[in-house]
C-alpha positions as CSV (number, residue, x, y, z in Angstrom):
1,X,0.0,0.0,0.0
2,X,0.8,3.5,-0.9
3,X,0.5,7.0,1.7
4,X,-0.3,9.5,-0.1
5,X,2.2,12.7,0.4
6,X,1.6,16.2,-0.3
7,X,4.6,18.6,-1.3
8,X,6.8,16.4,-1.8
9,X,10.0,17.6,-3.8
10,X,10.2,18.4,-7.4
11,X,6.2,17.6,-7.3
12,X,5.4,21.1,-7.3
13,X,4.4,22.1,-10.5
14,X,3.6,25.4,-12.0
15,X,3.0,26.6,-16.5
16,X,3.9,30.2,-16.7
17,X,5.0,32.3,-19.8
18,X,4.1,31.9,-23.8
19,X,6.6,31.6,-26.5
20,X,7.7,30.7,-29.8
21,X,4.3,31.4,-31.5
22,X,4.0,30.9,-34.9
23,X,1.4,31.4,-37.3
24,X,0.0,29.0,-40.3
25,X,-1.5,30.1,-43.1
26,X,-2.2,27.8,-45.8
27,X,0.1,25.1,-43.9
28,X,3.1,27.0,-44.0
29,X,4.8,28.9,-41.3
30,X,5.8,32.4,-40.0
31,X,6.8,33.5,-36.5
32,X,4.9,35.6,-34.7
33,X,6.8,38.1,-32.8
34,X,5.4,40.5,-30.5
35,X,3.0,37.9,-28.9
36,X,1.9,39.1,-25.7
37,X,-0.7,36.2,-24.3
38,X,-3.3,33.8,-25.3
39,X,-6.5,33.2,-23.6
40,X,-7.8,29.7,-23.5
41,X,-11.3,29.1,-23.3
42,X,-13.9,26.9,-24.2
43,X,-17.5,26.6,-25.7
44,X,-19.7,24.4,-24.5
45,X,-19.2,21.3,-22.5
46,X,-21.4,21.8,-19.7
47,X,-23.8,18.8,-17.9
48,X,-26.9,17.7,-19.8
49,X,-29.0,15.8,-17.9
50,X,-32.0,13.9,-18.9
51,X,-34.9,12.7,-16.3
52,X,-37.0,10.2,-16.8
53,X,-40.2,9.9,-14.5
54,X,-39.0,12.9,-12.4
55,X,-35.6,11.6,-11.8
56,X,-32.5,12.3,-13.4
57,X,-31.3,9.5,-14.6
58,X,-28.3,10.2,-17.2
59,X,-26.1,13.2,-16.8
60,X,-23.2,13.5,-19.9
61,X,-20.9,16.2,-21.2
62,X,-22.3,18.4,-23.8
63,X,-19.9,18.9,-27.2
64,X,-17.0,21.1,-26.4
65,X,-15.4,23.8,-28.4
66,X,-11.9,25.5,-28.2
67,X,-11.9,29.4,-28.3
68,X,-9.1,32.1,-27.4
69,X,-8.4,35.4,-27.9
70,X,-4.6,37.0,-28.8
71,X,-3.2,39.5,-27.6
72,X,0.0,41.0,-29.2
73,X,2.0,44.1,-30.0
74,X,1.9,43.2,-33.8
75,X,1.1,40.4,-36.3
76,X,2.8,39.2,-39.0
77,X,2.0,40.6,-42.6
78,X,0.5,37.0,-43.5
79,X,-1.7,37.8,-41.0
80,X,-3.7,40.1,-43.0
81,X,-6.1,37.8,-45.0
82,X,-7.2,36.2,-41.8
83,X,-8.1,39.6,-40.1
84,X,-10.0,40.8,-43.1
85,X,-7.6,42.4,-44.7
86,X,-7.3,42.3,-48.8
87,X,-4.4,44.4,-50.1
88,X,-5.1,45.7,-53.2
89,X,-2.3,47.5,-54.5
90,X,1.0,48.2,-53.3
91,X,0.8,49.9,-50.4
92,X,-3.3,49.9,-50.8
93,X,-4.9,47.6,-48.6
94,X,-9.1,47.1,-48.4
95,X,-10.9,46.1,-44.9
96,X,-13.4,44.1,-43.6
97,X,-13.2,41.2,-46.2
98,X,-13.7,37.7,-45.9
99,X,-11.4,36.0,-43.0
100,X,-9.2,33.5,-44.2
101,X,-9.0,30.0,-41.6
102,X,-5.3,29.5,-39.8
103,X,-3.4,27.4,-37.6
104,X,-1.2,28.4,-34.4
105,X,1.1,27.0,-32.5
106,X,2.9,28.6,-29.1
107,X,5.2,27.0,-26.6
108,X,4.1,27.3,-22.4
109,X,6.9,26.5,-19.8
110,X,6.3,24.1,-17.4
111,X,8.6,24.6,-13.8
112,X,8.9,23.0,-10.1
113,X,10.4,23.6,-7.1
114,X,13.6,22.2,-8.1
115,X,14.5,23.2,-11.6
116,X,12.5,26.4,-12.1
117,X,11.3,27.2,-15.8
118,X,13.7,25.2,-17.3
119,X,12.2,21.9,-16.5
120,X,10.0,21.6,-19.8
121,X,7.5,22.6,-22.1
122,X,3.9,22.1,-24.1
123,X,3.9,22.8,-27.2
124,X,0.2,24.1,-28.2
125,X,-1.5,23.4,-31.4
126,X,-4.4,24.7,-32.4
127,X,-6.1,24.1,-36.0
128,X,-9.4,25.4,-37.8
129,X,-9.3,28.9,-36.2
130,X,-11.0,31.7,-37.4
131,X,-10.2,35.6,-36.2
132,X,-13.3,37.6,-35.4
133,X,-13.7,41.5,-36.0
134,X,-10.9,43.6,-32.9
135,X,-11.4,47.0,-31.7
136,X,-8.3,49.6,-31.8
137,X,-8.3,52.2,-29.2
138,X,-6.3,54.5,-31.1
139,X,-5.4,57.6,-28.5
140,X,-3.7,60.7,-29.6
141,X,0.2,60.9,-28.2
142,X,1.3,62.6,-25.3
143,X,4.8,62.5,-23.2
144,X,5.4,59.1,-23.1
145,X,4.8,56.6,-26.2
146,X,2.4,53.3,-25.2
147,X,1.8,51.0,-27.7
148,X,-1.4,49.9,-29.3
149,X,-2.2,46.3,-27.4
150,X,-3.9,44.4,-30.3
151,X,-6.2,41.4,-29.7
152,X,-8.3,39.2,-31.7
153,X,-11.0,36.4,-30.5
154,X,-10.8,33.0,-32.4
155,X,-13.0,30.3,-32.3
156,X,-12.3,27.2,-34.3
157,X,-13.2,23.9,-36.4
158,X,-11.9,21.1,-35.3
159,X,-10.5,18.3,-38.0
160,X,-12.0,15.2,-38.3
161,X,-10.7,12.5,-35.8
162,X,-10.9,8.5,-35.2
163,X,-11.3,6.8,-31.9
164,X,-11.7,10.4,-30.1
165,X,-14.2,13.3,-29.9
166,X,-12.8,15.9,-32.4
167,X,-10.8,18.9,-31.1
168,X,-8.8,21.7,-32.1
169,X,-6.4,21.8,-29.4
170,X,-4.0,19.4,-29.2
171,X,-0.7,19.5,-26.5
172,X,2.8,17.8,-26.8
173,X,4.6,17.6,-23.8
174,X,8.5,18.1,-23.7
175,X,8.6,16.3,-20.5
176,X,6.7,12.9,-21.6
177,X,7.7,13.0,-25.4
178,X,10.2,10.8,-26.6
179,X,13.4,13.4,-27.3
180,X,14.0,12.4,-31.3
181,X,10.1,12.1,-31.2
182,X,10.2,15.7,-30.4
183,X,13.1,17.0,-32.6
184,X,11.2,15.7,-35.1
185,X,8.0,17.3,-34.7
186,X,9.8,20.6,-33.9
187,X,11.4,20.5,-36.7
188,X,8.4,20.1,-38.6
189,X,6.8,23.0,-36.8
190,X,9.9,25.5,-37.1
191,X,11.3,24.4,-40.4
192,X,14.9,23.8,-40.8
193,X,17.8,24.2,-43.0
194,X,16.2,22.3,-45.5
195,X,12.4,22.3,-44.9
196,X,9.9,25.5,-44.3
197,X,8.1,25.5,-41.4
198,X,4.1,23.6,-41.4
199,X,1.4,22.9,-39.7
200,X,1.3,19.2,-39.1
201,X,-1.7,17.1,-40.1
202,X,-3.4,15.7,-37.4
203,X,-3.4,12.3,-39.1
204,X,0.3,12.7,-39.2
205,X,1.0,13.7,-35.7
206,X,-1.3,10.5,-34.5
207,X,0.7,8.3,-37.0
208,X,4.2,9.9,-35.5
209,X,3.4,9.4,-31.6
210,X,2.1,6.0,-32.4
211,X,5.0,4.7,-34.3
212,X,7.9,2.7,-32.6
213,X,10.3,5.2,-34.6
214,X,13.0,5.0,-37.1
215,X,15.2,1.4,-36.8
216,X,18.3,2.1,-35.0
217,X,20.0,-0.9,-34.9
218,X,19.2,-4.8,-36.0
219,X,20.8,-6.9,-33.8
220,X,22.3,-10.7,-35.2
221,X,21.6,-12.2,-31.7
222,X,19.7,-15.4,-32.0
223,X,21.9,-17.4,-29.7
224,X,20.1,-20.3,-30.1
225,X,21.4,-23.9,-28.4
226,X,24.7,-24.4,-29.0
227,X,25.9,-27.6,-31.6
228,X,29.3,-29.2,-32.2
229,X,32.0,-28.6,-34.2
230,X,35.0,-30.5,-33.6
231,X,35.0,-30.9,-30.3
232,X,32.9,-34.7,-29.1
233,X,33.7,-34.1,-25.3
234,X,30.6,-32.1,-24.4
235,X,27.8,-33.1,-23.0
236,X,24.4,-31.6,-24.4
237,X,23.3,-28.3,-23.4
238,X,20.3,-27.7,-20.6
239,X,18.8,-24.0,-20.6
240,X,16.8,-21.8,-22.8
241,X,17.0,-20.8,-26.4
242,X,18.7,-17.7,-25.6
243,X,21.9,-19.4,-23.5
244,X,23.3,-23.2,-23.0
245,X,25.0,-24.8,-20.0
246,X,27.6,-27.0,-20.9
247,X,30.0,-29.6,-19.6
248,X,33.7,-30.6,-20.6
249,X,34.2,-33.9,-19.9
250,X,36.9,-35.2,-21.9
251,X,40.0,-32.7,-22.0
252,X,42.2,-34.7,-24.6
253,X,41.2,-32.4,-27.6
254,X,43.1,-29.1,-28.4
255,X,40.9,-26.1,-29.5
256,X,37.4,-28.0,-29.3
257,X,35.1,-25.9,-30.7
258,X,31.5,-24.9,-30.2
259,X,29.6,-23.5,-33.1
260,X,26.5,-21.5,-32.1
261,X,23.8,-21.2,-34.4
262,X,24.1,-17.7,-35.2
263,X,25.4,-18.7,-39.1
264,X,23.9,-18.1,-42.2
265,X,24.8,-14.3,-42.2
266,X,25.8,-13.2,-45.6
267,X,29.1,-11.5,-45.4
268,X,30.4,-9.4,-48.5
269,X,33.7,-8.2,-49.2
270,X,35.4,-6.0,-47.3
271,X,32.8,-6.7,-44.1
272,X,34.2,-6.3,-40.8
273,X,32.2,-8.3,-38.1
274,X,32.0,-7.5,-34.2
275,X,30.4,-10.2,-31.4
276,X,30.2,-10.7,-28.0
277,X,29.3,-13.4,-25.5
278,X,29.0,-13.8,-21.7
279,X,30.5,-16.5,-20.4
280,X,29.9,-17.7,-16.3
281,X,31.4,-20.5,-14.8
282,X,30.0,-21.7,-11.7
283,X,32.3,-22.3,-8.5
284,X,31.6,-25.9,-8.9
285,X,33.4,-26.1,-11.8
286,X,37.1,-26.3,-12.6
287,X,38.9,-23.1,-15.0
288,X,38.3,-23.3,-17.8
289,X,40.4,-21.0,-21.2
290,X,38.2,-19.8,-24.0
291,X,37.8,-17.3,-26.8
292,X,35.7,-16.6,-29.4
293,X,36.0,-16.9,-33.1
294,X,34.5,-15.4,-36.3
295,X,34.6,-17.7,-39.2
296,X,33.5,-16.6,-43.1
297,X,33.1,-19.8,-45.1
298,X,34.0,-20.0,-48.7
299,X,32.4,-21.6,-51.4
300,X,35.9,-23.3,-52.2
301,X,39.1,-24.0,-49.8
302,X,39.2,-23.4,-46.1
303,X,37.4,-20.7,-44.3
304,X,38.4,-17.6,-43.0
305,X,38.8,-17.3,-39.7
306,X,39.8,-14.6,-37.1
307,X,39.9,-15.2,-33.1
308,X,39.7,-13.2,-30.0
309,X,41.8,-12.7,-27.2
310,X,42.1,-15.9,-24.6
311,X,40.6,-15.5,-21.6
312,X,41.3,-17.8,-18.3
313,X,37.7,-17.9,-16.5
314,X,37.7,-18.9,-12.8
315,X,35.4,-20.7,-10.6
316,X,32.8,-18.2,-9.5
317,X,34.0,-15.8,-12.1
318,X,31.5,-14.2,-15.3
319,X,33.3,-12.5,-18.2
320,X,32.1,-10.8,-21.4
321,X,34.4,-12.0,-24.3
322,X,34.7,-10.2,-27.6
323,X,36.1,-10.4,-31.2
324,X,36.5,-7.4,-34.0
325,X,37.3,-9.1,-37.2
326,X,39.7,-8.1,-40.2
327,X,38.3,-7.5,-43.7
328,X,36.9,-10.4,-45.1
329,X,38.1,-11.0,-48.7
330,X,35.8,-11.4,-51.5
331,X,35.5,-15.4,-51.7
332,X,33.4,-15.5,-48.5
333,X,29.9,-15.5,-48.2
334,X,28.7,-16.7,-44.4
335,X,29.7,-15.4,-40.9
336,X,29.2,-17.5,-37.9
337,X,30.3,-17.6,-34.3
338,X,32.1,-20.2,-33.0
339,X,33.5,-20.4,-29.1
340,X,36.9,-22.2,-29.2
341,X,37.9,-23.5,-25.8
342,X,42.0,-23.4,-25.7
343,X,43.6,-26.9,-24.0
344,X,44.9,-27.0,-20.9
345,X,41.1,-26.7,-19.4
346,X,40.0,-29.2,-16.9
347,X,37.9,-31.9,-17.5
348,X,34.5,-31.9,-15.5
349,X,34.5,-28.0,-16.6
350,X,31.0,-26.0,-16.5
351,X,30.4,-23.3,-18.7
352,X,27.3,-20.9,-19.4
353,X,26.6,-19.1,-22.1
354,X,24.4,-15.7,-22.6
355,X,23.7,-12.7,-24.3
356,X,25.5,-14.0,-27.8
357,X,25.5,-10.9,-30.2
358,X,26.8,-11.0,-33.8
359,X,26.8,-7.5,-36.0
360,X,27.8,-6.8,-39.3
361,X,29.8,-3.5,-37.9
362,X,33.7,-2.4,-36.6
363,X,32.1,-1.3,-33.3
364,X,30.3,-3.5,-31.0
365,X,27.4,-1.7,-29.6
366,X,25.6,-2.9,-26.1
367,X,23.8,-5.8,-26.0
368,X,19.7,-5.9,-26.5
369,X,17.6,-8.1,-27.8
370,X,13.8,-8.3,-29.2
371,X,12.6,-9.2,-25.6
372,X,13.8,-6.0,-23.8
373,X,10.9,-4.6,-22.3
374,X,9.9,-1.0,-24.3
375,X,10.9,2.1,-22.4
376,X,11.4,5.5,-23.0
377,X,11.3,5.9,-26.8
378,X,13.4,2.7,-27.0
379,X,11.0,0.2,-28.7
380,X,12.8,-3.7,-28.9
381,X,11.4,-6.7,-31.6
382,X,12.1,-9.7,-32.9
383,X,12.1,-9.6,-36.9
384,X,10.1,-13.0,-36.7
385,X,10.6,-15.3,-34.4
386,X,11.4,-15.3,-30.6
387,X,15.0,-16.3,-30.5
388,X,15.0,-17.4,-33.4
389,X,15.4,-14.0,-35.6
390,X,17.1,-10.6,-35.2
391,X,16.2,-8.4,-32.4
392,X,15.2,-4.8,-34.1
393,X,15.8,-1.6,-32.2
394,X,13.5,1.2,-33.3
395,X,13.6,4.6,-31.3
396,X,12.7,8.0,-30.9
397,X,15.8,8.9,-29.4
């Protein structure tokens, strides 16, 4: 059971401030500078209840509707069309014409106790809205100079949603939002170097935050039970797909050799192939010397092979061993992994494998596989089946 606490550090939120507005007309973007506030309001939502026989029996939300009104110190020129303004020629410009529809976005901050404004943001997005008629109080100038305070009411149409009640007001927050989830969108909403600034659909949006993200990484780690090479002195592994417990119990072979099933990897010229594997031997067990190998088989002659460093393992001891390979030359065409135990090792030695990870790369990145739990942008697969497959890595981050 949980005790609730009140006040408690870093829990003490507060939103102050607006920022970064920008204004979308026909989809595309300008900032608006001189922004002063926005008023959020609503339209609608209130209790409707419905009484049957003199009781009420059924009380539900009515539909609601998002209005505001702006206040600023200026608007953009694009601004014009949507405050019924048609310019007719240079320098000529005609009121109190049709208002054009536009978008908005603008950025609150969001603070605590602990890290002050600079804890995180929402980024507002409002589509459909529409700019009713302003007033300008226009007064006649005297010592000191106070600028006009412009301001504009909108109400809005919302777009057409699935699964949700539609709504024209939509928030992304910094704090919850995967960090390449939000680059992205931000990126969309601000334009960069190479794209001008839009207003997201809202189809889009709901297709980004639902997507596992780009692929990162695929991952060559079906370490499934291990099988023999040239080494007869094992005895079959116990254990799960994904690691094998074995036993050395004849020592008379030099470099026996146990081939995981990680082959079938089509290797191209000039590939340079990374593993890792971690291997644990219980204090039960003697010592016992291994390494690990990558081999590229050839359609004619011997294979290609390159080994890792030797590694001594003792009783009670778990170690991660790894392997970079060379440049395979063009005659290969399959990369495997193979763990070669070096002579002298002890007969009656126990060894456990886990964590086996194969990829087609000159850096070795940290080990995942398709069953790590999804957290924090970080969204883990297997391309088919469990264990049987590559692990996929797609991510917002």
């Amino acid at each position: 059971m949980t005790k609730l606490l009140w006040g408690k550090i870093g829990e003490r939120y507060f939103e102050s401030g607006v920022d970064r507005g920008v204004l979308y007309v026909n989809g595309l973007g300008v900032a608006w500078n001189g922004l002063k506030s926005i008023q959020e309001s609503s339209q609608g939502g209130g209790p409707k209840p419905f009484y049957l026989d003199g009781i009420k029996y059924l009380n539900i939300s009515e539909t609601e509707e998002f209005e505001a009104t702006i206040e600023a110190f200026s608007a953009p020129a694009e601004f014009g069309v949507c405050d019924g303004a048609k310019t007719l020629y240079a320098g000529l410009t005609a009121t109190q014409q049709p208002r054009k529809p536009f978008s908005l976005s603008y950025r609150t901050k969001v603070g605590n106790d602990i890290s002050g404004l600079d804890l995180g943001y929402k980024i507002h997005l409002v589509y459909g809205a529409l700019a009713g008629p302003s007033s300008r109080d226009r007064t006649s100038l005297g010592g000191s100079t106070d600028p006009i305070s412009l301001s504009w009411s909108i109400t809005t149409t919302p777009p057409v949603m699935s699964g949700i009640r539609p709504t024209a007001h939509l928030v992304i927050d910094s704090r919850t939002t995967p960090k390449g989830l939000l680059k992205y969108i931000e990126d969309i909403l601000y334009g960069t170097s190479l794209s001008e600034p839009r207003m997201p659909l809202v189809t889009e949006l709901l297709t980004l935050f639902s997507s596992l993200g780009p692929e990162g990484y695929q991952r060559i780690n079906e370490v499934r039970n291990p099988r023999f090479g040239i080494g007869p002195g094992w005895v079959s592994p116990s254990g799960g797909l994904s690691s094998g417990t074995l036993t050395l119990i004849d020592a008379k072979n030099t470099n026996d050799i146990i081939l995981f099933d990680m082959d079938n990897h089509v290797t191209v010229p000039n590939d340079i192939w990374s593993a890792s594997m971690e291997v644990e031997v219980p204090f039960s067990s003697n010592e016992i010397t291994l390494c690990l190998s990558i081999v590229a088989s050839k359609s004619l002659g011997s294979p290609e092979i390159y080994y890792g460093p030797t590694i001594v393992i003792a009783p009670g001891q778990k170690k991660l061993l790894t392997i970079t390979s060379g440049s395979f030359p063009a005659l290969t065409n399959r990369a495997k992994l193979n763990v070669v135990v070096k002579s002298p090792s002890s007969a009656n030695s126990v060894v456990i494998f886990s964590n086996g990870l194969l990829e087609k790369s000159a850096i070795l990145g940290t080990y995942f596989d398709g069953s790590f739990p999804s957290v924090d942008g970080n969204n883990y697969s297997w391309e088919s089946f469990v264990d049987f497959s590559r692990s996929l890595l797609k991510t917002w981050n």
